[in-house]
C-alpha positions in Angstrom: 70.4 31.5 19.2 69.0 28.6 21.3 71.5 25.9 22.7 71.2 22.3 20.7 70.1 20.9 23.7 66.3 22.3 23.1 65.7 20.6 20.3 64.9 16.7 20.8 64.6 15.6 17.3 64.4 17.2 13.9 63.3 15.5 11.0 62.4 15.8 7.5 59.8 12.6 6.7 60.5 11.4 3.0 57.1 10.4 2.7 57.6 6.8 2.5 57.8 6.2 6.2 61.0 6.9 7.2 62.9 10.6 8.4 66.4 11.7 8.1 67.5 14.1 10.4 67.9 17.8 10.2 71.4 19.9 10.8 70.0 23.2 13.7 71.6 25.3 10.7 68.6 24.1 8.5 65.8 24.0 10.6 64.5 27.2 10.0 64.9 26.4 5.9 63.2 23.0 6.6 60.3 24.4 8.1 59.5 27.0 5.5 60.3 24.1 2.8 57.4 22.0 1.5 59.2 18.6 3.4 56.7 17.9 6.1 59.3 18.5 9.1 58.9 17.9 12.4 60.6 19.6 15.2 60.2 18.2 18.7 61.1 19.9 21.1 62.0 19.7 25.7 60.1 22.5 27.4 62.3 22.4 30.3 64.9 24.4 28.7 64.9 27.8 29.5 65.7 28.6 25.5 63.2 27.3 24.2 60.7 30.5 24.0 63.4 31.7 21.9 63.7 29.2 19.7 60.0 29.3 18.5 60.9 33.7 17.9 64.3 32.0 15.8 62.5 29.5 13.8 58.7 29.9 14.3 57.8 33.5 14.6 55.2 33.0 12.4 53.3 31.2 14.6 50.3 32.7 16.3 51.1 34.0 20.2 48.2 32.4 21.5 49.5 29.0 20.0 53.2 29.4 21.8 51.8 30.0 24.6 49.7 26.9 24.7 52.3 24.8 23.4 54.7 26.1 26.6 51.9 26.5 29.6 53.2 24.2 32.6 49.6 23.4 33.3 47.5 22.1 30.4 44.6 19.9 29.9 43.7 17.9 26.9 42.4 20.1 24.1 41.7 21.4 20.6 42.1 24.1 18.7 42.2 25.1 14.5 43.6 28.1 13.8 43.6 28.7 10.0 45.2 25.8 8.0 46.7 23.7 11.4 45.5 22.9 14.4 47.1 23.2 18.2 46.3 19.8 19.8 47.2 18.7 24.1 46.9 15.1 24.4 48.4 13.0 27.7 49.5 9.4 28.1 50.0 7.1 30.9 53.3 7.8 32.9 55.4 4.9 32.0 58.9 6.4 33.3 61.0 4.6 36.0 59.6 5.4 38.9 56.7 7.0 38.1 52.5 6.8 38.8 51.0 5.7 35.9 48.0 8.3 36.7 50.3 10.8 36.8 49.5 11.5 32.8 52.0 13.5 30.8 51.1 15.9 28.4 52.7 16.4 24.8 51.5 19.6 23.1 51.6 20.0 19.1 51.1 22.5 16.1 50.2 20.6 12.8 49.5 21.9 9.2 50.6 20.2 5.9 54.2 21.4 6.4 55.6 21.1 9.7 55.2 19.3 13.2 56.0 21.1 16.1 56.0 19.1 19.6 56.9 19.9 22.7 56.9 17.5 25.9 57.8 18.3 29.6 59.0 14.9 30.1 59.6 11.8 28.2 56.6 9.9 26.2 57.7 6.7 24.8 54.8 7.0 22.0 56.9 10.1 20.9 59.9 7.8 21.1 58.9 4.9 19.2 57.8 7.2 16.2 61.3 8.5 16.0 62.4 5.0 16.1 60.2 4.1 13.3 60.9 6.6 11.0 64.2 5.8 11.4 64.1 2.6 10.0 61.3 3.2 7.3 58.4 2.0 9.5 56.8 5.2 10.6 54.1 7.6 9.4 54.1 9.4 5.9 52.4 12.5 6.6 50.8 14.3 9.3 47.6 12.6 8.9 49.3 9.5 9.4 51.6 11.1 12.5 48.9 12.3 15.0 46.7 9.2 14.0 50.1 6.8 14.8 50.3 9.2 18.1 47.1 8.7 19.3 46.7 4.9 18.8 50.0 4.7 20.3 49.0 6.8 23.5 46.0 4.7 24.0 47.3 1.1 23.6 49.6 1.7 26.3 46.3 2.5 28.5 45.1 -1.2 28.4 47.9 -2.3 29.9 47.6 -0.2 33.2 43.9 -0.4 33.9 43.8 -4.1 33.4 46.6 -3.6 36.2 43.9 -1.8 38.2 41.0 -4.2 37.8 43.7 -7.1 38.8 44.0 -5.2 41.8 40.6 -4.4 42.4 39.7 -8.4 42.2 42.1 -9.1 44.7 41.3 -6.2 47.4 37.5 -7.5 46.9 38.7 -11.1 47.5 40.6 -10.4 50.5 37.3 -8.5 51.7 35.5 -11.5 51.0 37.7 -13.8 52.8 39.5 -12.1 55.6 38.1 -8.3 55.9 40.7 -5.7 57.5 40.5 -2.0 57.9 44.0 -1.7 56.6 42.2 -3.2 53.3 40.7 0.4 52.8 43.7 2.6 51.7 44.1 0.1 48.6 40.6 1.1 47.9 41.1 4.6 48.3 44.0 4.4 46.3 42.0 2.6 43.5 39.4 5.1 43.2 41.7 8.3 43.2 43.7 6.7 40.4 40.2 6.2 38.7 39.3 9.7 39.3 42.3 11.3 37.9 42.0 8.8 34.9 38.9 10.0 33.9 40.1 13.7 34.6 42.3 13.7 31.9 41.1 10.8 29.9 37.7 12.1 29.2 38.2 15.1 27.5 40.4 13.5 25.4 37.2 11.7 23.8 36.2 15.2 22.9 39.6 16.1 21.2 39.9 12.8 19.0 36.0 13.3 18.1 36.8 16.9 16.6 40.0 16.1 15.1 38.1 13.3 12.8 35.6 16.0 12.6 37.7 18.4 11.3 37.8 19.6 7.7 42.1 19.8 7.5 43.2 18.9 4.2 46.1 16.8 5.0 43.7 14.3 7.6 42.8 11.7 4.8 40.0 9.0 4.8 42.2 6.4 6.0 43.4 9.0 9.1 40.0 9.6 10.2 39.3 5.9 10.2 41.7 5.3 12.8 41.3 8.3 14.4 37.8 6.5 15.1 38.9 3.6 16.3 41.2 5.1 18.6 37.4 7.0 19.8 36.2 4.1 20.4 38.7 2.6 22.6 38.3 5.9 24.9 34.9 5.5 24.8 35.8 1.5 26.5 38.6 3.2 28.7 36.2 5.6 30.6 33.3 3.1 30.4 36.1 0.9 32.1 37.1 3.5 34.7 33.2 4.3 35.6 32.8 0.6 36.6 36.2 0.5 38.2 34.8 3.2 40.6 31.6 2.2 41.1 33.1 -1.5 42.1 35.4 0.3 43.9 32.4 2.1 46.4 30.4 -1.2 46.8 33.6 -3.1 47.9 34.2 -0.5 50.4 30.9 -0.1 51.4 30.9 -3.8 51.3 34.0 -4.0 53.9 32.6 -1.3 56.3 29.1 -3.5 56.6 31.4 -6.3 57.6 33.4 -4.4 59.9 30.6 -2.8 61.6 28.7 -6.2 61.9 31.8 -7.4 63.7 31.8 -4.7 65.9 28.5 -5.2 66.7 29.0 -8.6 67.0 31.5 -7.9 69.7 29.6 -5.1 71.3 26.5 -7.7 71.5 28.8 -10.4 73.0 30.1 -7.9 75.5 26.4 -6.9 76.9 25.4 -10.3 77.3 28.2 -11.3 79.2 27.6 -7.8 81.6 23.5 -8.7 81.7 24.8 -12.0 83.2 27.4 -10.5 85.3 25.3 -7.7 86.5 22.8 -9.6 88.9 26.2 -11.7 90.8 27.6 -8.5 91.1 25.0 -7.3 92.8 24.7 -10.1 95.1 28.3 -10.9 95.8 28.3 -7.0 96.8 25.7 -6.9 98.8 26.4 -10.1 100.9 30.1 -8.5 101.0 29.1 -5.3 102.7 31.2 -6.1 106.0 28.5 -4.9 108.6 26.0 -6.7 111.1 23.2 -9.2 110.5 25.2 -10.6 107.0 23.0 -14.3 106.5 25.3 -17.3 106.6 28.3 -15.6 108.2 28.6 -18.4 111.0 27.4 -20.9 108.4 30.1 -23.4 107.3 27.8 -24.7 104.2 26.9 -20.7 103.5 29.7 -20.1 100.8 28.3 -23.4 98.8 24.5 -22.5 99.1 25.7 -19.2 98.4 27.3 -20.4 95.1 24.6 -23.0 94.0 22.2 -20.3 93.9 24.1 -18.0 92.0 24.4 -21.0 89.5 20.6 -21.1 89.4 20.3 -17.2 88.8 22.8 -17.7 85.8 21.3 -20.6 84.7 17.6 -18.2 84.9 19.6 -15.6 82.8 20.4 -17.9 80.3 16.9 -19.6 79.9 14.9 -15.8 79.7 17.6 -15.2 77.2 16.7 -17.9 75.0 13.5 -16.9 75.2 13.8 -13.5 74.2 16.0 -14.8 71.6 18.8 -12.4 72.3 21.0 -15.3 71.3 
């Protein structure tokens, strides 16, 4: 039989908002009872395919095998009176990158709840902490509609976090542009990316859900179920803009970069245009042969000096005039 340690939380909702637990003896008899039950359960453990051939066997293979994959992405799926849904939330564990989104996987019908998580998901946590005090869902209509407003509101948090961050990188690109300045926006726009990886199909889960014709997914459910659409809809109309700011502020830093460059670069070949004439004629009067003009002239070096003033001075002027600067 599996070890205790591969079941998280067992309980039987009285259908007033709270849950009392479940003894492992009875699980098996709670599940086949009429008490909605809910059984959630820590993938990790190497028992826990057995469990679901102890307790759930009659649970399609397909299903199990969902609800267990190490790699998932956000879907949907009815399968005769239930329905497998794969949702993720924002990583909120010590630590952790908020991008990197964790999945919790769940078979619902009118009877029993089944989860299973790969790591902790504080939504998941503060329904167990609500039932046991009387405050949480009553059904299952009410428990995935609870779980999905409870997965999103902790998304508003984190990409207000990001725009924050966003308005300061573009400040400090604005102000005092840097090429160190880029790996913040290339961090930005990755974490949008993945975001909207996982985020957006999401929007087609919670769409079908309220869709769906389940019998124990009341008015009331599908209500909130919508608003929880809409605030997806907001997140990944959020995350677009947060990437396309993102491109524009780095486009934005390598203009001024380049200009600077250029800048430079132009300063440089202005000085050499100058420089390039006296080199010329400080080379050539320094050849050390015969016939040099001014060599047994004391006033030579001044003369010599005065009119590479002038030729300078000549430079300068035809500059001016070409408007090179």
């Amino acid at each position: 039989m599996p070890t205790k340690t591969t079941v998280l939380h067992a309980l039987a909702f009285n259908g007033e908002g709270g849950a009392s637990p479940i003894e492992d003896e009875k699980i098996a008899e709670m599940l086949s009872s009429d008490t909605l039950t809910w059984v959630h359960l820590d993938a990790n453990q190497s028992n826990t395919r057995s469990w679901f051939s102890s307790y759930a066997a009659e649970l399609d293979s397909l299903i199990v095998e969902a609800l267990l994959a190490e790699e998932t992405r956000p879907r949907m799926l009815e399968h005769e009176d239930g329905v497998l849904l794969i949702l993720r939330g924002v990583n909120l564990n010590l630590n952790a990158a908020p991008e990197d989104m964790v999945s919790i996987r769940l078979w619902i019908d009118t009877k029993q709840i089944i989860s299973v998580r790969l790591r902790k998901l504080k939504a998941v946590t503060e329904i167990v902490e609500n039932l046991k005090i009387g405050k949480g869902p009553t059904d299952a209509g009410d428990f995935i509609a609870e779980l999905a407003r409870r997965l999103f509101d902790r998304m508003e948090p984190v990409f207000s976090s990001l725009e924050e961050e966003l308005d300061d990188l573009e400040e400090s690109v604005m102000e005092s542009p840097d090429a160190c300045l880029r790996l913040g926006i290339t961090q930005i726009r990755k974490q949008s990316i993945i975001f909207h990886r996982y985020i957006s199909p999401q929007k087609e889960v919670i769409s079908s859900l309220r869709l769906s014709k389940q019998p124990w997914l009341g008015h009331r459910q599908r209500r909130d179920l919508q608003e929880t659409l809409n605030k997806i809809i907001r997140y990944l109309e959020d995350i677009e803009i947060v990437r396309e700011r993102a491109h524009i502020i780095k486009d934005e830093l390598t203009n001024t970069l380049s200009e600077k460059i250029n800048r430079n670069l132009y300063f440089f070949s202005v000085i050499a245009a100058i420089f390039l004439p006296l080199g010329f004629l400080t080379g050539l009067l320094g050849v050390n042969v015969g016939g040099i003009p001014g060599a047994n002239n004391p006033a030579a070096f001044v003369i010599f000096s005065s009119i590479l003033v002038a030729v300078v001075t000549l430079q300068v002027a035809i500059f001016k005039w070409l408007k090179w600067f």
